[in-house]
C-alpha positions as CSV (number, residue, x, y, z in Angstrom):
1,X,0.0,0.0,0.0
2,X,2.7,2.4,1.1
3,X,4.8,2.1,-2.5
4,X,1.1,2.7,-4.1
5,X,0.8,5.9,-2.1
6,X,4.6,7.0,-2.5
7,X,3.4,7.1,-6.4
8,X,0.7,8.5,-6.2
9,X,2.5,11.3,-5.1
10,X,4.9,11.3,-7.8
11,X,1.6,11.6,-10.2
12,X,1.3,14.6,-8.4
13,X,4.4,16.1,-9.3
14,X,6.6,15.4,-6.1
15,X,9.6,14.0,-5.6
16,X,9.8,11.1,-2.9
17,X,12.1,8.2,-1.3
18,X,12.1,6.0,1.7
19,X,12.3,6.7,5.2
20,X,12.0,4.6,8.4
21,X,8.8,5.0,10.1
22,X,9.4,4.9,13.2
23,X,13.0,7.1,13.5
24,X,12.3,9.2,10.3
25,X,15.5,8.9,9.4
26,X,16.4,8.0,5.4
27,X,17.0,4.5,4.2
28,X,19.0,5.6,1.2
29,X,22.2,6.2,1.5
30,X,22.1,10.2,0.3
31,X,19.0,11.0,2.3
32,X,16.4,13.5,0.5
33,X,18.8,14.4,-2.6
34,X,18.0,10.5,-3.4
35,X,14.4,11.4,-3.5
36,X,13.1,11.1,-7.0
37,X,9.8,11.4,-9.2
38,X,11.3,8.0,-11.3
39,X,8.5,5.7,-11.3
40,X,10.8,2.7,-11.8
41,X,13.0,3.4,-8.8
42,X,10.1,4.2,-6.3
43,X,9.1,0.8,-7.0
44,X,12.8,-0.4,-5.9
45,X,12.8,1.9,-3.3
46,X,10.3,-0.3,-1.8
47,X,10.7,-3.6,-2.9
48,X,13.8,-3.3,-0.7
49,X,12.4,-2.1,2.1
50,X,8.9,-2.4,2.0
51,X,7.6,-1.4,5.3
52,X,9.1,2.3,4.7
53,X,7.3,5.2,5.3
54,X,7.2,7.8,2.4
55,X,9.9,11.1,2.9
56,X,8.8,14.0,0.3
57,X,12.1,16.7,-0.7
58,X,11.1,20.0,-0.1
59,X,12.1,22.7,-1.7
60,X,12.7,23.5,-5.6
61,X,12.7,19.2,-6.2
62,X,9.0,19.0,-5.1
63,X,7.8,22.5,-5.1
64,X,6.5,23.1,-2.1
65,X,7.3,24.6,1.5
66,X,6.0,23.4,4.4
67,X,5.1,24.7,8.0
68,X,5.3,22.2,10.8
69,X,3.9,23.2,13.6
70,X,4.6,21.1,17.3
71,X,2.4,21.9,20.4
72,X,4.5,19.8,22.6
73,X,7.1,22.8,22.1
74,X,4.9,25.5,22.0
75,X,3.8,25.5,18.9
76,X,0.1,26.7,19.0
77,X,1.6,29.6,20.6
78,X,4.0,31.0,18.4
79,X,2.1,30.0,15.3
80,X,-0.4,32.2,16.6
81,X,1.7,35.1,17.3
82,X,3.0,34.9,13.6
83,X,-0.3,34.8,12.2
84,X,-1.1,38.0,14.4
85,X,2.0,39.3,13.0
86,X,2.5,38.6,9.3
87,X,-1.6,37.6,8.5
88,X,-3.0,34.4,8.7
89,X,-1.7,32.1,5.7
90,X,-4.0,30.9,3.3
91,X,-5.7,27.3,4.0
92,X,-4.0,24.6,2.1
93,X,-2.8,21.0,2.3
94,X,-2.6,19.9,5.7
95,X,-1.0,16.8,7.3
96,X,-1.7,16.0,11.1
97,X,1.6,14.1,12.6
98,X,1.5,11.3,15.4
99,X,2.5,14.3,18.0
100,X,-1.2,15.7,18.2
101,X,0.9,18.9,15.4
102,X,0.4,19.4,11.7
103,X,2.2,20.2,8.7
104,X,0.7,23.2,6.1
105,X,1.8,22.6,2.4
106,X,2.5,26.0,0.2
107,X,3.6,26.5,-3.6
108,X,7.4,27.1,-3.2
109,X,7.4,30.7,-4.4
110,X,10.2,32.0,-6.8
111,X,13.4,32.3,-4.3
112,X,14.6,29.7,-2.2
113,X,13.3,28.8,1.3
114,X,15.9,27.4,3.5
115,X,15.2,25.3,6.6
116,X,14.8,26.0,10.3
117,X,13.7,24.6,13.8
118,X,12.2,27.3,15.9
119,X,13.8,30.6,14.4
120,X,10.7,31.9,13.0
121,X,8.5,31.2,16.6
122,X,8.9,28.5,19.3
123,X,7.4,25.2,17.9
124,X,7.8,26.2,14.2
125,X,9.6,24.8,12.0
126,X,10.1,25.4,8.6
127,X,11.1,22.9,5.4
128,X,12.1,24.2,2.4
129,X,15.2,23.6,0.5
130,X,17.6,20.6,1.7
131,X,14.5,19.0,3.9
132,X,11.7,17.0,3.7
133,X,9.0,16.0,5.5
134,X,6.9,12.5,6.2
135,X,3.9,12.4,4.2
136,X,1.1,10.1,4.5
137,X,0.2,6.9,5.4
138,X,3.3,6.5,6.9
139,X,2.8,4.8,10.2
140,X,4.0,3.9,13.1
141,X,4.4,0.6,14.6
142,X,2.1,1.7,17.3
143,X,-0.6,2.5,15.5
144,X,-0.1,6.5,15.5
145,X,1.0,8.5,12.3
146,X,0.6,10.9,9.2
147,X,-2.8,11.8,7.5
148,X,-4.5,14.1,5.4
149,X,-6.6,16.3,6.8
150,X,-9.0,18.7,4.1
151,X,-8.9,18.3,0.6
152,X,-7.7,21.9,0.3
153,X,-5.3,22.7,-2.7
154,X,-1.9,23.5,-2.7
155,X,-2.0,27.7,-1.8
156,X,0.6,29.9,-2.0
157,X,1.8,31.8,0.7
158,X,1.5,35.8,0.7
159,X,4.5,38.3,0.6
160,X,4.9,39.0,4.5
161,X,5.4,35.0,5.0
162,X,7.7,34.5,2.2
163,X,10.0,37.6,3.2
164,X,9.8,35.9,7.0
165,X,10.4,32.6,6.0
166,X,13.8,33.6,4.0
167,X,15.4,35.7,6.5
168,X,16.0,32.9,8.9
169,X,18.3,29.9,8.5
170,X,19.8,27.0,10.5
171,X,22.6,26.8,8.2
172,X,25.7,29.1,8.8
173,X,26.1,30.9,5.5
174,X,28.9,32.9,3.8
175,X,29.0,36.6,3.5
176,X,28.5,36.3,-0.1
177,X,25.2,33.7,-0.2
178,X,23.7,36.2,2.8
179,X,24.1,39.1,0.4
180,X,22.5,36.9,-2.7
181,X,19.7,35.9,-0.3
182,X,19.0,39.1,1.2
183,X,18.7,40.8,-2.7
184,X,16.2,37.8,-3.5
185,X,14.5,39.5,-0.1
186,X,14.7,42.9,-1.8
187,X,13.5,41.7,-5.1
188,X,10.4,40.2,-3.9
189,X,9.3,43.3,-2.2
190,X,9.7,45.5,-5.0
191,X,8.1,42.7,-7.0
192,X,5.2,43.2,-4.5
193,X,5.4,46.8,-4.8
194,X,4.6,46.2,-8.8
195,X,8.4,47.5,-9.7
196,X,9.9,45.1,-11.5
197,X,13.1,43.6,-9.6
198,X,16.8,44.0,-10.6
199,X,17.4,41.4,-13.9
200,X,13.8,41.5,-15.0
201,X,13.5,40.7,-18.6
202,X,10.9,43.1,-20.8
203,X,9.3,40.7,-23.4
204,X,11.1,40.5,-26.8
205,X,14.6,42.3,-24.9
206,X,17.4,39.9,-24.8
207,X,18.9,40.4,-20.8
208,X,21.6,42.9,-20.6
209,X,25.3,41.5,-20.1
210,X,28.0,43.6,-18.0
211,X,30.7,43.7,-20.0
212,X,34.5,42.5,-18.0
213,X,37.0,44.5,-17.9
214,X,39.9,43.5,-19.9
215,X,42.9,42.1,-18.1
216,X,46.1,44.1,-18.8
217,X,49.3,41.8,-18.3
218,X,51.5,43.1,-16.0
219,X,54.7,40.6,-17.2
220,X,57.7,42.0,-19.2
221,X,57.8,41.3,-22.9
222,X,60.1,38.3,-23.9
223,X,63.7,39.6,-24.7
């Protein structure tokens, strides 16, 4: 059942590999950059380990971000004081987990999400690009484990979220990927603002090339 589930959601455009139900760690040897839309190798994903729950790459590979909320850490709380603060988000796919939480599903927008645990609020965690999440049926040898809740579809999140959700990072990152993601920051909001952002292509106008400098050799001509 689980391997008819895992593609299923490959029909649906994600892209998925196996996980252990119980630990949630992976059961391939790269983790989530083994995850794959392939409909050939999800079926040898599970033929060797059939009892597997289903792990779904967030991020650019699936296209989607997703909010996972934990009450057992405070959770309700600070997801509540970030809806107070950037808006409530849209309703969309939603995925209650064994620990009495849930995760929300959103359309990945245009710039890249990273991950974090608890930056954003206590309790909430976000999985973007280089994460993934459990997706359903998984389940747990106790009975306990990962459904769908809704049939809502797939939203996208507004402006105030995205611009939240890529100023925070678990990852330490070097000066010059902190400047790149804080111009995709800047871009968006003039995006929002309806001024097109820095590189934006007018229709029919090939994209403008800086021209380098040339190099002028400093060595002395041959004798």
């Amino acid at each position: 059942m689980t391997v008819a589930a895992a593609l299923a959601l490959v029909g649906r455009g994600l892209v998925v590999f196996p996980i252990d139900a119980t630990t949630k760690a992976p059961l391939t040897r790269h983790g989530c950059k083994d995850a794959t839309r392939d409909e050939r190798q999800v079926i040898e994903y599970w033929r060797r380990h059939p009892a597997a729950g289903i792990g779904v790459a967030t991020g650019k590979p699936s296209g989607v971000v997703v909010i996972d909320v934990d009450p057992c850490s405070g959770g309700e709380d600070g997801f509540s004081d970030l809806a107070s603060r950037l808006g409530a988000p849209g309703v969309s796919v939603r995925v209650t987990t064994p620990r009495g939480g849930w995760h929300t599903w959103y359309r990945a927008p245009s710039v890249p999400v990273p991950c974090s645990a608890g930056k954003l609020a206590p309790g909430v965690d976000i999985r973007g690009d280089g994460g993934y999440v459990v997706a359903p049926p998984t389940t747990r040898p106790d009975g306990s484990g990962w459904r769908w809740a809704g049939r809502s579809p797939l939203a996208e999140l507004q402006d105030e979220w995205i611009e939240a959700l890529t100023a925070v990072t678990d990852r330490v990152e070097s000066p010059a990927t902190a400047r790149a993601r804080a111009l995709d920051r800047h871009a968006l909001r003039r995006h929002s603002r309806g001024t097109p952002p820095r590189g934006h292509v007018l229709p029919g106008r090939p994209p403008l090339r800086a021209s380098r400098p040339r190099r002028v050799s400093r060595r002395a001509p041959p004798a």
